[in-house]
N, C-alpha and C positions, 0 to 999 in steps of 0.2 A: 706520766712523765717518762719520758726514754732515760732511760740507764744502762750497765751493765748489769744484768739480773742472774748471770749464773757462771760461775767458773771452775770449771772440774779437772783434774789431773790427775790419770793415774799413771804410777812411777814415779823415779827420783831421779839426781844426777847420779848416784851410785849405783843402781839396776839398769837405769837407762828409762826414760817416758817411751809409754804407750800409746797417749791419747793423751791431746790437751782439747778441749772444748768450752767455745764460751757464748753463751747466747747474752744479745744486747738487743737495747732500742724494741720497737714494740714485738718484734716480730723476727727479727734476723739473728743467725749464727754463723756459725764458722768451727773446723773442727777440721785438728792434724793426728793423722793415726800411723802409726809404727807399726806396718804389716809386716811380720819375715824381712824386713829390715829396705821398705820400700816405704816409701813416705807421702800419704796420700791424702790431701788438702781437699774439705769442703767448704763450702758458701754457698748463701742463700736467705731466703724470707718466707717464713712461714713455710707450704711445704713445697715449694721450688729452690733450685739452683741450680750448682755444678759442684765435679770434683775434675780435681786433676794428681796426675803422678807427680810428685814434687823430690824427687830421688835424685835428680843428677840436676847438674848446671845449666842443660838447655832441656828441659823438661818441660809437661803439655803445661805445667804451670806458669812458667815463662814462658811459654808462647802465650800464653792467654793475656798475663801483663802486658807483654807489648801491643798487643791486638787493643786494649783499651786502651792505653796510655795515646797509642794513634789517635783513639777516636776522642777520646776525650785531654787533649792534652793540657787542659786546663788546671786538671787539677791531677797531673800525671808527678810522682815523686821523682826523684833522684839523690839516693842513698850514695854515697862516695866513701 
């Protein structure tokens, strides 16, 4: 059965997170890492994905949302 199978955090709000990662569903994860203070977003399944810089406002990770949310705009969100 797909679940959420792993959720790991190191850091806190008082130090500051390093690394949040959480693998779900059969095969897929996701993982936000705190480089020198650059902030770098993975996804993926099994052993493919991407990453992207996710540090400032128009970042390769907002580009990459938009680039889907195009293509798929069916199930594309809008956070306000």
């Amino acid at each position: 059965m797909a679940k959420i199978r792993s959720v790991v955090v190191e850091g806190n709000r008082e130090t500051g997170f390093k690394r949040v990662q959480v693998l779900f569903g059969t095969n897929c994860f996701l993982e936000i890492v705190d480089e020198n203070g650059r902030i770098h977003f993975s996804m993926g399944a099994h052993h493919s994905g991407f990453k992207a810089d996710a540090s400032e406002i128009d970042s390769e990770l907002q580009q990459y949302i938009g680039e889907i949310q195009e293509r798929h705009p069916d199930h594309a969100l809008e956070h306000g």
